[in-house]
C-alpha positions as CSV (number, residue, x, y, z in Angstrom):
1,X,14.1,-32.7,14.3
2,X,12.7,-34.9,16.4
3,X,8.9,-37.1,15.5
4,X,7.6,-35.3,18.4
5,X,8.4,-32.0,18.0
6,X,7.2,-32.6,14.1
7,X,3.6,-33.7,15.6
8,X,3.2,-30.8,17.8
9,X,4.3,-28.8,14.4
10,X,1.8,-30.5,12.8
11,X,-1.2,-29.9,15.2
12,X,-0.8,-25.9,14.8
13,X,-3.3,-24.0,12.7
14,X,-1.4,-22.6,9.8
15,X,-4.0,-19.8,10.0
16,X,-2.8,-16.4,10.6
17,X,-4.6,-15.3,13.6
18,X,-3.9,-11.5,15.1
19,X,-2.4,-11.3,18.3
20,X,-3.2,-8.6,20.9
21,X,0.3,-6.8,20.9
22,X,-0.6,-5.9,25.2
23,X,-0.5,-9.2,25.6
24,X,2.8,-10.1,23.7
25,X,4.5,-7.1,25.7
26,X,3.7,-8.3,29.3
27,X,6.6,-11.1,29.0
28,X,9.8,-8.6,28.2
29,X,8.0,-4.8,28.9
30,X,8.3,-3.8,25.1
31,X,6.3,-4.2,22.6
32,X,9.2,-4.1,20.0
33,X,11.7,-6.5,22.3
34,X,9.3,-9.3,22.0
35,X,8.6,-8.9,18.0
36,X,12.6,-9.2,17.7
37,X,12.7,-12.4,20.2
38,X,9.8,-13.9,17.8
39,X,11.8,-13.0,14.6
40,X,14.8,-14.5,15.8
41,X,13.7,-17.8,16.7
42,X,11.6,-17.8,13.8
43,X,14.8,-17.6,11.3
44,X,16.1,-19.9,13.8
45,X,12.9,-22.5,12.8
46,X,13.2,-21.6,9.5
47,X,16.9,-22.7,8.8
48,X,16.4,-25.5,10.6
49,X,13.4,-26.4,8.7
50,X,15.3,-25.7,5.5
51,X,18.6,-27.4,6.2
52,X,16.2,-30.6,7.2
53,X,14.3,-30.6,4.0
54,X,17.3,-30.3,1.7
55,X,18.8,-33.0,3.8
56,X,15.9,-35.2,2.9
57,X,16.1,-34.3,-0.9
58,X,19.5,-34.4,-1.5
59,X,19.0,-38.9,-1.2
60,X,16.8,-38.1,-4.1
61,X,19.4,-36.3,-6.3
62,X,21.2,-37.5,-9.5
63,X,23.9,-35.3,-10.5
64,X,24.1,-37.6,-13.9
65,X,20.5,-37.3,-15.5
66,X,20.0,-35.8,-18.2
67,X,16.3,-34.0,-19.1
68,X,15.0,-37.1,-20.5
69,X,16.0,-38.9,-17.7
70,X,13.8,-37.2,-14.9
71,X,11.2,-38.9,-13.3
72,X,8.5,-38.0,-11.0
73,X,9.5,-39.7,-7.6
74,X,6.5,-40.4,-5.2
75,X,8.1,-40.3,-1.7
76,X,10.1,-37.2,-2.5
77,X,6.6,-35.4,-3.3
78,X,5.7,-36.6,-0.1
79,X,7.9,-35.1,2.0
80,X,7.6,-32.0,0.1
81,X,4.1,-31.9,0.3
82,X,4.9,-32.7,4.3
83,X,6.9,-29.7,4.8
84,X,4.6,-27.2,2.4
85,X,2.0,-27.9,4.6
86,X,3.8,-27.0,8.2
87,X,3.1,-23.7,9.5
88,X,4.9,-20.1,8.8
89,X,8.1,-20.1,11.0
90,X,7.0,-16.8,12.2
91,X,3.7,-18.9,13.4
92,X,5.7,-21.5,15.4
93,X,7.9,-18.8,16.8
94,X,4.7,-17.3,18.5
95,X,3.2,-20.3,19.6
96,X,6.6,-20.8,21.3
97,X,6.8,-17.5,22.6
98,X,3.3,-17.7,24.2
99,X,4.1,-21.2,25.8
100,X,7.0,-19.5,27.2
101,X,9.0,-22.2,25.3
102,X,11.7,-19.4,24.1
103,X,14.1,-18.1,26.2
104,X,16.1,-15.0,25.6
105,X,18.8,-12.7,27.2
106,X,19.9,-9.5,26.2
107,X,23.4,-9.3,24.9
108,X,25.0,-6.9,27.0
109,X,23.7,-9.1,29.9
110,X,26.0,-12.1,30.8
């Protein structure tokens, strides 16, 4: 992910806020169509989030320590602390979706 896409991540309340559901409907006509374009993209952000911070951990593995070997490592609480602090996925998806940052197509619709 890129720094500035983290930054704009980073400036999003991580409060959950509700959201007037007339509103969200406008963009696709049905209430329930735009709760499933929000719930994809927020897996979508999710995985992507998830496959990042393993990546990041994984320089911090030892597959050869043992229990007496294990030490607390500084950066790698860091960047967990970092990524424990980022918004809900689900929140990012709807910040997208209001932006009109998301776009969607239906399947049967080439």
């Amino acid at each position: 992910m890129d720094k500035s896409k983290k930054i704009k991540m980073t400036q999003i309340s991580p409060l959950i806020e509700t959201q007037n559901l007339e509103k969200l409907a406008k963009k696709t006509q049905n209430t329930y169509e735009s709760i499933a374009v929000i719930a994809k993209r927020a897996n979508q952000i999710g995985a992507d989030l998830k496959m990042e911070l393993h990546s990041k951990l994984e320089d911090f593995a030892s597959h050869t320590d043992t229990l007496e070997e294990i030490h607390e490592n500084r950066e790698q609480i860091e960047i967990s602390k970092f990524y424990e602090k980022l918004p809900h996925p689900t929140i990012l998806a709807m910040k997208e979706f209001q932006d009109d940052q998301i776009s969607y197509r239906y399947a049967d619709q080439q």
